[in-house]
Kinemage of the C-alpha trace (Angstrom):
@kinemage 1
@onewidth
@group {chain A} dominant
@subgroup {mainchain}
@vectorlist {calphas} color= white
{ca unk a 1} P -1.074 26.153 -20.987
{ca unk a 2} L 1.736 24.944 -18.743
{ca unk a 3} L 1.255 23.573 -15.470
{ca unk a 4} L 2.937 26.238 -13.676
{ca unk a 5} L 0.155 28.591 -15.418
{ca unk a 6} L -2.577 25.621 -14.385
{ca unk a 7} L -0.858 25.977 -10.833
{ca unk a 8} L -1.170 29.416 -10.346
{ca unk a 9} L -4.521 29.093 -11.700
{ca unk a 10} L -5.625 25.992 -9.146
{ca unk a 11} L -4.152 28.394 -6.206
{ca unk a 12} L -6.121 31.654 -6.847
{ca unk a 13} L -9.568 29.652 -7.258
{ca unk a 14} L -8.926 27.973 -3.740
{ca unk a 15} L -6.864 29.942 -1.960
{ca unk a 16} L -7.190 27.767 1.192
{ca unk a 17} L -4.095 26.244 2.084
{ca unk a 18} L -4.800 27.228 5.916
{ca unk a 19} L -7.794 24.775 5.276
{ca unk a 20} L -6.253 22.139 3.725
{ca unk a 21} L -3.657 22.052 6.218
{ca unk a 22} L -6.075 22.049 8.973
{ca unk a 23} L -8.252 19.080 6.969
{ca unk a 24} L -4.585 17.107 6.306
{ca unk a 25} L -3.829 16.971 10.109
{ca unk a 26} L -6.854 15.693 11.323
{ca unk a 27} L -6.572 12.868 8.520
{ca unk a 28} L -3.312 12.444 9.575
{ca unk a 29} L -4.192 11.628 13.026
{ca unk a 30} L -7.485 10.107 11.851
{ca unk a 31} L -4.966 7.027 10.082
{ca unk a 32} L -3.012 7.136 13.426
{ca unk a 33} L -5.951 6.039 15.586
{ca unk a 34} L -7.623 4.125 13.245
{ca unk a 35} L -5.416 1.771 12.864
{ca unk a 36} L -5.614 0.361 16.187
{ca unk a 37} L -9.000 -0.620 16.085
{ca unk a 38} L -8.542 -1.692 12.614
{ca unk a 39} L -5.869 -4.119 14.233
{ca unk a 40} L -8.082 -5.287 16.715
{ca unk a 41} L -11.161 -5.728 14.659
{ca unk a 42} L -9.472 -7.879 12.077
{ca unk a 43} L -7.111 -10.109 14.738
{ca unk a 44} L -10.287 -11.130 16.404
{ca unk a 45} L -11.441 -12.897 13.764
{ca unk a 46} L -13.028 -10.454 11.455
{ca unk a 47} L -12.086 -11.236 7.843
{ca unk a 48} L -11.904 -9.392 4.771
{ca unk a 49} L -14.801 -11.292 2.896
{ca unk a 50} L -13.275 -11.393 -0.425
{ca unk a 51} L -10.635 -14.171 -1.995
{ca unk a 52} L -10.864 -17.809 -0.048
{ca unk a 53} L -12.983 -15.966 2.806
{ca unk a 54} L -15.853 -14.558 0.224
{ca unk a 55} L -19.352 -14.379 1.653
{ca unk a 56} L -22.397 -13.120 0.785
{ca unk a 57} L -23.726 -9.519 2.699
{ca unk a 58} L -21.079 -7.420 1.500
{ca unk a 59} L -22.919 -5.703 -1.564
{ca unk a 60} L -22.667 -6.475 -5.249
{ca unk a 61} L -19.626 -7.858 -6.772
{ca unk a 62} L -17.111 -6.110 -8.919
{ca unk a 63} L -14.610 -7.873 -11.459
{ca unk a 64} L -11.146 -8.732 -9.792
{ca unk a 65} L -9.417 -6.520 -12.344
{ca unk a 66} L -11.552 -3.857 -12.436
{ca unk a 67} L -11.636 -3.410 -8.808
{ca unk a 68} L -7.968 -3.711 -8.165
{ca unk a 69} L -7.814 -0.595 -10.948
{ca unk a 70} L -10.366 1.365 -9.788
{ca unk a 71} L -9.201 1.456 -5.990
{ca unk a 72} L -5.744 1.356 -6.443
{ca unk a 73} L -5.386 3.933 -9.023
{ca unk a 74} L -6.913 7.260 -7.096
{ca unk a 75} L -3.460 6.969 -4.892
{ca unk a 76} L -1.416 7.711 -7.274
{ca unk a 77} L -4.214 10.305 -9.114
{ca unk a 78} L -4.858 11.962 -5.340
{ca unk a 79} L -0.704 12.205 -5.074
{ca unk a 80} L 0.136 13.683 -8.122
{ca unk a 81} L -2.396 15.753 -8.213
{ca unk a 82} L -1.546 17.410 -5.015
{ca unk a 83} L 2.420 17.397 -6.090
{ca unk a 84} L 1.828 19.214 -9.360
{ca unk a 85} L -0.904 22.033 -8.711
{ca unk a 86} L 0.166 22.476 -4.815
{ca unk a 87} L 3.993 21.659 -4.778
{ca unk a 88} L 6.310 24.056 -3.511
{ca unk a 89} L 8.731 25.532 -6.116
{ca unk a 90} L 11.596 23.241 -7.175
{ca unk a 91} L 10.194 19.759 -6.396
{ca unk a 92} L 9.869 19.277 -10.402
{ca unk a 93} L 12.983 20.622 -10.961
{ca unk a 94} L 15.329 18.525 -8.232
{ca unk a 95} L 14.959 15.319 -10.079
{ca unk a 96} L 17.962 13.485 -7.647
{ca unk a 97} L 16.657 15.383 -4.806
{ca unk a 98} L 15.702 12.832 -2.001
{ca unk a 99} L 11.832 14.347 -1.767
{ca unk a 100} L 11.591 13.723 -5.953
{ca unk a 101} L 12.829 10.156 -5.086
{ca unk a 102} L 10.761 9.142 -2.605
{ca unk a 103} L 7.798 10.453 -4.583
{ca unk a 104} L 8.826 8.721 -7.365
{ca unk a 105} L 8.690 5.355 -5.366
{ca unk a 106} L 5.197 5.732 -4.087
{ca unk a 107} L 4.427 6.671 -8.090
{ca unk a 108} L 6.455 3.455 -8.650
{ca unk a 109} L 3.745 1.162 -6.301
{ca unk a 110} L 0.402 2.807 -7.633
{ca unk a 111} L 1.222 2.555 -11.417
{ca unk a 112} L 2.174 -1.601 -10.615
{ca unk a 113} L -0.572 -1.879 -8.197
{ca unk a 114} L -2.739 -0.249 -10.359
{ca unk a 115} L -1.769 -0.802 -13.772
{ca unk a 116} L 0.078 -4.014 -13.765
{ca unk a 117} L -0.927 -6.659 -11.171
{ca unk a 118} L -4.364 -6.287 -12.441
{ca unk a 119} L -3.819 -7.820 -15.957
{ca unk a 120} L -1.452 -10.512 -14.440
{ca unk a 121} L -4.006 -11.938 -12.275
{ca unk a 122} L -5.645 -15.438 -13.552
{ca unk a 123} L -9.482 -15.133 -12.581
{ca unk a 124} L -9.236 -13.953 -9.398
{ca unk a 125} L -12.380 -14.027 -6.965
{ca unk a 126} L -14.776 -10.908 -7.776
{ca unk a 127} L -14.140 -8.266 -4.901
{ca unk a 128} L -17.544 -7.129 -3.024
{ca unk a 129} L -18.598 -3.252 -2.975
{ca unk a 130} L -17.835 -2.688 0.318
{ca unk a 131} L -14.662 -4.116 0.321
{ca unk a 132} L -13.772 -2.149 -3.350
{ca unk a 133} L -15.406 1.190 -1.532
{ca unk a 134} L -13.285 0.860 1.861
{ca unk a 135} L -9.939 0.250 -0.127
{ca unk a 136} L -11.091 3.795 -2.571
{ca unk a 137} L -11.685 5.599 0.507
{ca unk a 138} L -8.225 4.368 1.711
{ca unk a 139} L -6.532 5.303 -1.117
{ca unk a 140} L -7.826 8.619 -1.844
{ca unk a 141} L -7.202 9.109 2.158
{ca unk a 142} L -3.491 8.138 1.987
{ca unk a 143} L -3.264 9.769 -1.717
{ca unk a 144} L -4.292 13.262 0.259
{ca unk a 145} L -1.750 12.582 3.239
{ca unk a 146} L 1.247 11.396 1.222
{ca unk a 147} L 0.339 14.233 -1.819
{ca unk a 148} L 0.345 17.290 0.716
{ca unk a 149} L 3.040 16.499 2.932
{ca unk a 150} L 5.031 16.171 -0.230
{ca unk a 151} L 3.818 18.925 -2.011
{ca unk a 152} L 4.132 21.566 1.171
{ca unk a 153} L 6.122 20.171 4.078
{ca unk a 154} L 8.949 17.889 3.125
{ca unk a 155} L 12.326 19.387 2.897
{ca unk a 156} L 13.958 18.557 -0.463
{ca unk a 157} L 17.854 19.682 1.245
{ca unk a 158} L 18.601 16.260 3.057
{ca unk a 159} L 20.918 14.015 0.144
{ca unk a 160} L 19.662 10.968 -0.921
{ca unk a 161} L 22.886 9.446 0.827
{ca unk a 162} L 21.916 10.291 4.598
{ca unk a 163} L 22.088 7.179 5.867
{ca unk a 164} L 18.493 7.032 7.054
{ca unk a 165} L 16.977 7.818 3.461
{ca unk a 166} L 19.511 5.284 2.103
{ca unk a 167} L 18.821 2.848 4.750
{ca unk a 168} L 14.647 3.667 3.898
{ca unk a 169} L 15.049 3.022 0.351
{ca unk a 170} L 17.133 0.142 0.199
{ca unk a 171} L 14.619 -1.124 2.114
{ca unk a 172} L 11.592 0.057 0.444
{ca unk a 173} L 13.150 -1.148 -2.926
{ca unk a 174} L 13.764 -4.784 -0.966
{ca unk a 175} L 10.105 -4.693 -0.243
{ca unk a 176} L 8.765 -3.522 -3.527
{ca unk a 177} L 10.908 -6.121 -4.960
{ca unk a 178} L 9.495 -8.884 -2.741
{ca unk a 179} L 5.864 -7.908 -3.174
{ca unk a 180} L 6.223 -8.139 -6.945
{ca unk a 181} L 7.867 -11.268 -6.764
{ca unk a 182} L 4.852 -13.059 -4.106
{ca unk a 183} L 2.432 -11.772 -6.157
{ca unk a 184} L 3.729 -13.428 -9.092
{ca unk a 185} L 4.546 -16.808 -6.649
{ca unk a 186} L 0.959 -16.520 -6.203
{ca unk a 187} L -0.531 -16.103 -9.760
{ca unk a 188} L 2.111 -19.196 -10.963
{ca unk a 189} L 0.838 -21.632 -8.078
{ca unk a 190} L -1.756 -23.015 -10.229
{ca unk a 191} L -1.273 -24.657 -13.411
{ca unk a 192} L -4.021 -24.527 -16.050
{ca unk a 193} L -6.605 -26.294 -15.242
{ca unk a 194} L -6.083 -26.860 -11.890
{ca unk a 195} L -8.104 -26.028 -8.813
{ca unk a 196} L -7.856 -26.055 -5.075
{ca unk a 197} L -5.166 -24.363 -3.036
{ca unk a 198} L -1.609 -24.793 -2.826
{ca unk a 199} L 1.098 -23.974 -0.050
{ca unk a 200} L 3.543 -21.124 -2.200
{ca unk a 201} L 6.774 -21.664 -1.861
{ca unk a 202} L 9.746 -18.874 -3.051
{ca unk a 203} L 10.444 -15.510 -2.049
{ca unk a 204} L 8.768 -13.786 1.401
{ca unk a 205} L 7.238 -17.599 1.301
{ca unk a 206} L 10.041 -19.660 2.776
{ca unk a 207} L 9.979 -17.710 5.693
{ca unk a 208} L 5.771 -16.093 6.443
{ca unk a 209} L 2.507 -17.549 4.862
{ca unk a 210} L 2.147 -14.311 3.694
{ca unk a 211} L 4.670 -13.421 2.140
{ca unk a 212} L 2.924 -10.696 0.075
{ca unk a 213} L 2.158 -8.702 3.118
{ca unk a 214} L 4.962 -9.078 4.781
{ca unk a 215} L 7.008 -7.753 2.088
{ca unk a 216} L 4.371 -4.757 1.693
{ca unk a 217} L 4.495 -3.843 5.501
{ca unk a 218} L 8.463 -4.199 4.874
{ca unk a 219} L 7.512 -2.029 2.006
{ca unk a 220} L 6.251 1.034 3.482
{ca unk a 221} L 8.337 0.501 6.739
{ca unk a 222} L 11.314 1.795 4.444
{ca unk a 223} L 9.349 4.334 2.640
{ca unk a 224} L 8.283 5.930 6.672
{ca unk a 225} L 11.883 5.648 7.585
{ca unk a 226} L 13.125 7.779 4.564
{ca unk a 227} L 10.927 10.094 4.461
{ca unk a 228} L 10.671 11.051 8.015
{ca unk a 229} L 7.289 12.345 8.284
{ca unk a 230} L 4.198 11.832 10.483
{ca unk a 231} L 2.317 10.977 7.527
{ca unk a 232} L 4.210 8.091 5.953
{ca unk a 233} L 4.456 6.666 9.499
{ca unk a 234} L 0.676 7.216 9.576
{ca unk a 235} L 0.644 4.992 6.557
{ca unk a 236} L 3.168 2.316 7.303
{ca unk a 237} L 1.506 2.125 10.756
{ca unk a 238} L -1.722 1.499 9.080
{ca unk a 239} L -0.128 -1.322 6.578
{ca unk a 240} L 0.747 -3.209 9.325
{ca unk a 241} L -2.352 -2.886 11.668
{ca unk a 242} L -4.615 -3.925 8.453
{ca unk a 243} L -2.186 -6.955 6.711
{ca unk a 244} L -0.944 -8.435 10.155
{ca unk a 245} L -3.483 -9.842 11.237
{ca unk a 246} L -4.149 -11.145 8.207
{ca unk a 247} L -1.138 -12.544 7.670
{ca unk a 248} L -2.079 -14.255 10.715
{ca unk a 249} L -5.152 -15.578 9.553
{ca unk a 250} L -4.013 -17.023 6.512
{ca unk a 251} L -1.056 -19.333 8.243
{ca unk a 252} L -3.704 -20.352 10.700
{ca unk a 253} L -5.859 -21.251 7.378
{ca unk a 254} L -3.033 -23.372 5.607
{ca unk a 255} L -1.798 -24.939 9.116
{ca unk a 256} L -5.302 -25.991 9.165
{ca unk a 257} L -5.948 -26.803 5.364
{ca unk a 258} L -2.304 -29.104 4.950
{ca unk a 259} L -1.537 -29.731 8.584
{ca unk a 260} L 1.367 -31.650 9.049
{ca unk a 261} L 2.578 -30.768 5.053
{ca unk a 262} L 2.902 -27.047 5.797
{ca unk a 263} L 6.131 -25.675 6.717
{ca unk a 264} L 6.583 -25.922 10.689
{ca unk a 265} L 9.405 -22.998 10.556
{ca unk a 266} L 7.412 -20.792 8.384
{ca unk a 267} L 5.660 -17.676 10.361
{ca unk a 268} L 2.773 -15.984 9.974
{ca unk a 269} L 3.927 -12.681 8.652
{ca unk a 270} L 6.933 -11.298 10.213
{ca unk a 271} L 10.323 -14.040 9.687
{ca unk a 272} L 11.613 -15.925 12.688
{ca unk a 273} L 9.358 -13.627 15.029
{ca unk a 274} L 5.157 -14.191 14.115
């Protein structure tokens, strides 16, 4: 069976676009408004319990790389599920169309995020069930948002060369790049055998103390900016309001753990600015 025939097949049994559109903009708005408490929430102090701010109260713990999978991997699942048994005609077939490329970078962050970075991380703190459930819900959330607005409401006419969508891209590429590269800055710090923290250096790192998120927020800035759509604003919005603060919190953390050894220049999580 091909999966224009599984298409079809998907369409007849729901038949409910009119409801899924109706269900897509109130979780589009839903990750616009959220994200503001989310900011405030998290720059007043409330942290993330997982990695070097673990506590107890947050539910059983999962394995670092099965919970990194297992969250990250209904994104790209959600997306491509929407694209392939909702997407209007042609998206499959435009492979150099700007729509297929911009898809194919949010593909491109799931399958490392999901695939990858787990089996390069060296035993990495076990994630509590809360904080693995809140970052499934998020993804399947964002998976739904990004899949649907690609599937039914991009246009797939604007080049790849307008100078916004090149402009987006270069700089979701520099930010894909940069979060690959912190990510392995921060798997290298330690040697074998060695314990306790130490300040990264390299990359994002010369310039924020988190130099993973900032590249990620740089990340999805680009990917907003090229594609043009509520939704991907909705998400880069989002990045920012929940890696921020942070961001924040961790160069407060290694100001306090190395004191006058840390980096005076270095920001928290956006260069030269914070």
């Amino acid at each position: 069976m091909t999966i224009m025939t599984l298409k079809n097949a998907v369409l007849e049994i729901h038949g409910v676009d009119d409801t899924i559109e109706a269900w897509h903009q109130i979780a589009t708005w839903a990750m616009v408004f959220t994200a503001f408490p989310v900011f405030i929430a998290l720059i007043s102090g409330i942290s993330a319990p997982y990695g070097r701010y673990s506590r107890a109260g947050w539910g059983f713990y999962i394995n670092a790389r099965v919970a990194w999978l297992t969250q990250e991997l209904p994104a790209l699942l959600t997306f491509t599920y929407f694209i392939l048994f909702f997407g209007a005609p042609g998206i499959l077939e435009q492979p150099l169309s700007s729509r297929t490329i911009l898809a194919a970078a949010f593909c491109a962050h799931y399958l490392y995020r999901a695939l990858v970075y787990p089996f390069l991380i060296r035993g990495g703190k076990p994630t509590p069930f809360s904080v693995w459930a809140m970052s499934l819900t998020f993804c399947v959330w964002n998976g739904f948002l990004q899949g649907w607005t690609f599937a039914r409401k991009m246009h797939s006419d604007i080049p790849v060369w307008h100078p916004r969508i090149a402009a987006g891209l270069l700089l979701w590429l520099f930010g894909f790049i940069n979060v690959m590269r912190a990510d392995s800055i921060l798997t290298n710090l330690r040697k074998p055998g060695d314990t306790g923290y130490k300040i990264p250096r390299g990359g994002m790192f010369e310039y924020v103390s988190a130099g993973n998120y900032a590249s990620e927020i740089l990340e999805w800035t680009g990917f907003a900016l090229a594609a043009g759509t509520l939704q991907a604003f909705a998400f880069a919005l989002f990045t920012f309001c929940n890696l921020a603060p942070r961001g924040h919190h961790h160069h407060l953390w290694y100001q306090g753990k190395f004191k006058d050894e840390y980096p005076k220049r270095r920001k928290a999580v956006m260069p030269f600015i914070w």
